[in-house]
N, C-alpha and C positions, 0 to 999 in steps of 0.2 A: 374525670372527663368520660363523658358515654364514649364505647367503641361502635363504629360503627359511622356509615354515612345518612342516617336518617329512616330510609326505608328497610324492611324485614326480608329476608330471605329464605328461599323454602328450596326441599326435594323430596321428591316421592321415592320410598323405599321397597319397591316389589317383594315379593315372594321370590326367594332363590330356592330352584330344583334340582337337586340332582338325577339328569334324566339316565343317567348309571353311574353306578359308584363298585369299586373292582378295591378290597384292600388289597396292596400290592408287600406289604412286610413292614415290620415292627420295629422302629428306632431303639438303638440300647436306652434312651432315653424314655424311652414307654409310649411315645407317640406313634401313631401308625402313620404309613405314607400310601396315596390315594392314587387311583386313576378315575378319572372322573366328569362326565361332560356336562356344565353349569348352563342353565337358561332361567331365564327372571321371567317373571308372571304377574299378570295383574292377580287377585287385586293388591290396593299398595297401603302400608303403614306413612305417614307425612309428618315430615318433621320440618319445622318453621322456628327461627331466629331472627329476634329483633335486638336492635340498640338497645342497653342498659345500663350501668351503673356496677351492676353485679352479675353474677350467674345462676340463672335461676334453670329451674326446669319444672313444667306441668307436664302429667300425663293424662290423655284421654281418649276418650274414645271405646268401641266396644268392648274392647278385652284390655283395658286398664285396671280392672281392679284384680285380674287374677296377675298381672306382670306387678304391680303395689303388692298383692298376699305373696309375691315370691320371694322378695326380700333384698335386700344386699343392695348397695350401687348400681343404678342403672347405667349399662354400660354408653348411652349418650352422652352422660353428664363425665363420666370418665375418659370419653372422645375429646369432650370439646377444653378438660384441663391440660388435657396430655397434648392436644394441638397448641394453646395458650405459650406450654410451656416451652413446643419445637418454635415459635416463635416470638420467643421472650417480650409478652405481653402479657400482661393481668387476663383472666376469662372474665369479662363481661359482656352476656347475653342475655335475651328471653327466649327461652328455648321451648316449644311447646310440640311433645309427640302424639300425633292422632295415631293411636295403638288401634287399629284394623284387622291384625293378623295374628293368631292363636300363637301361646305364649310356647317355647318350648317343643315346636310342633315339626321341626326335621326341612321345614324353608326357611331357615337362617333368618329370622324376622329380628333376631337383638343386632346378627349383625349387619346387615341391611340397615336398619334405624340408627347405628355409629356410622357407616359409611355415609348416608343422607343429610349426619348433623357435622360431619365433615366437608361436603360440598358445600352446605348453605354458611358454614361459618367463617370458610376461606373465601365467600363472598362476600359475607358481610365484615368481615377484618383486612378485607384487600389484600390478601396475603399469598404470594409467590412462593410456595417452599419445595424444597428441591423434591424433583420425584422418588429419589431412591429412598430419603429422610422419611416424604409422609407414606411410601412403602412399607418401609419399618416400623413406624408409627403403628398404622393399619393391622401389622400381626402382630404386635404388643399387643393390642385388645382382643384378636381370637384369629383363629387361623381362616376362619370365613371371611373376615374382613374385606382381605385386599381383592380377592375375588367381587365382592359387593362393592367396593370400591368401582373397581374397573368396571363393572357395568351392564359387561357383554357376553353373548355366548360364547365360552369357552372351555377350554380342557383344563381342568385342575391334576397338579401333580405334587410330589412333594406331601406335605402334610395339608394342605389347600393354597398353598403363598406361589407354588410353581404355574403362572400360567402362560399359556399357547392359545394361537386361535384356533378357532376349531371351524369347521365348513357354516353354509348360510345354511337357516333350519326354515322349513316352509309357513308358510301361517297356519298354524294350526288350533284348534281350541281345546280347550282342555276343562276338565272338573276336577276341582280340586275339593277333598274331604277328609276332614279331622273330628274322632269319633269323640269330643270333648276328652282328650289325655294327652296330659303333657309329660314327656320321657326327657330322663337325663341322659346327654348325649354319653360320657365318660361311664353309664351303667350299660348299656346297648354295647359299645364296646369290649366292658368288660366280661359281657355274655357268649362273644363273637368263639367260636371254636373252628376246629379245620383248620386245612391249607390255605395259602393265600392265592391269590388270582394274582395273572398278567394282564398287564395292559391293552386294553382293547380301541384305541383310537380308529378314527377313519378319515379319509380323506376328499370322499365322495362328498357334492352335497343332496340328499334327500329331493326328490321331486315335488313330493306332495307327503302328508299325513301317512301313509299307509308305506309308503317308503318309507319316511322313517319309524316308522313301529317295528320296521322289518326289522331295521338295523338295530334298537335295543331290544328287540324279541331276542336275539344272539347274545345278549349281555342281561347283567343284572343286579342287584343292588345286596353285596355282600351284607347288608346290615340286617336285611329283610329278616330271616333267620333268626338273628338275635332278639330284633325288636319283637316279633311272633311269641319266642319265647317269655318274653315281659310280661304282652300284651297284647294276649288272643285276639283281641277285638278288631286289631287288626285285618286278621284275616276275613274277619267279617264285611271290612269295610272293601279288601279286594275284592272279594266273592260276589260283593255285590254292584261293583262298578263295571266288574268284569259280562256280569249279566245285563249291562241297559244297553239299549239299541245304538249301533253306531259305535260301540266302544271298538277303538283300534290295540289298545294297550295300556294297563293298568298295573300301577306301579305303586311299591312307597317310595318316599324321596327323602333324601337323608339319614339321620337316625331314625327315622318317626316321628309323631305317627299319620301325620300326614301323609295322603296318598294324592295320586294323579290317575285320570284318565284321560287317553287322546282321543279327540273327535277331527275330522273333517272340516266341519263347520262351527259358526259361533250356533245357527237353531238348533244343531244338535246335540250339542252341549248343554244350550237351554234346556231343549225337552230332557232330557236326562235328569238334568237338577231336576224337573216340576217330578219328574218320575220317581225320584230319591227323597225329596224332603218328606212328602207325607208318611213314607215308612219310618224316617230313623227323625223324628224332630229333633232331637238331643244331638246332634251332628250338625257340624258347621259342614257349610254345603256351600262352593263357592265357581259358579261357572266361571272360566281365566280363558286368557290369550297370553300367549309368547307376547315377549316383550322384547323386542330388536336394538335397543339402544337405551341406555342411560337415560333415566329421569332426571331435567333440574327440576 
């Protein structure tokens, strides 16, 4: 019997930022534990399920074929068995990800795109599961998860599964740009030297744009350092976001190698892109907005 009541269901999976990331110390288990303040950005990866018989999954969209040359299990289709299985049902869906967002690129895009195919498919299976259950569900698949999960701006702590909320963040615009490279997050780490950082939380919220640049101008993204050492190119891609008109604050986010800058406005973010593509064409160049809430 198809699962399902007839119609498909979909969610948009943002760009998740780390607008600072602080390693805070090192589990005897080898994981590191984070400080950290999460905000989602257009643009979005989409991931859509329909009624089916079996469990299928296409991918497409721009950057499909480098997430197909990457290999292994995509972690949607490993979402929606490991959901199947929290409530003992067969997985049958049509699962189709429009892949938008560079593979590997330090805005958690795989797991954004399992968090997305876990909204749409407790819609389309009707399914009530407790929250602590699909909690732990969500960091079986990666410790980004339950943060993409949840949605919203917040403080990650722990190894990314600890969240808190964190103050309202102003509308701000942003460019986002990945120099075509995709970094492993577990090498970036294993590069990371030095002491570790405390925790920098606040409890202010931000007025405007330039307010908050202030506040992570004070903070910084322990990873930056390592992923540099990887791959120089990075710095290139700071250096030069940091030079376009209007830049408030220019960051990487996450592992790599994606970087952000904050603007004021959505035009001056625009004119920035028009100001950026023609030097670096080989650079994904993507003007963004904060995203305030959860995408269905």
């Amino acid at each position: 019997m198809t699962q399902g009541a007839g119609r498909p269901f979909s969610s948009d999976a943002p760009a998740k930022l780390n607008l600072y990331l602080h390693v805070t110390a090192r589990r005897a288990d080898g994981y590191h534990e984070l400080d950290s303040l999460i905000a989602f950005a257009a643009p979005f990866d989409h991931v859509s399920a329909a009624p089916a018989d079996e469990l299928s999954l296409l991918v497409c969209g721009p950057f499909a074929p480098e997430l197909n040359a990457a290999g292994g299990k995509n972690l949607v289709e490993t979402a929606a068995r490991r959901l199947a299985e929290l409530a003992r049902i067969e997985p049958a869906a049509r699962i189709t990800l429009d892949k938008r967002l560079p593979v590997a690129a330090g805005i958690g895009g795989g797991s954004s795109d399992a968090a997305a195919a876990l909204r749409a498919l407790i819609s389309l299976w009707r399914l009530t599961p407790d929250p602590q259950a699909l909690q732990a569900l969500a960091l079986s698949l990666g410790a980004d998860v339950p943060m993409c999960l949840h949605g919203r701006t917040c403080f990650a702590g722990g190894i990314g599964e600890a969240l808190d909320p964190a103050p309202a963040l102003p509308d701000c615009a942003l460019l986002l740009v990945n120099p075509g490279l995709a970094l492993a997050t577990p090498d970036v780490f294993a590069a990371r030297k030095g002491a570790f950082s405390a925790p920098a939380r606040f409890a202010e919220a931000p007025a405007d744009c330039a307010a908050l640049a202030e506040i992570l101008a004070a903070r910084r993204n322990d990873l930056e350092a390592p992923a540099l050492a990887l791959a120089p190119v990075i710095g290139d891609v700071l250096e030069a976001l940091r030079g376009l008109p209007g830049c408030r604050l220019a960051r990487m986010s996450g592992s790599g190698a994606t970087c952000f800058a904050l603007f004021d406005g959505a035009a001056e973010a625009d004119e920035a892109g028009q100001i950026l593509r023609p030097r670096q064409r080989d650079w994904w160049i993507a003007p963004s907005r904060l995203v305030h809430t959860k995408k269905r």
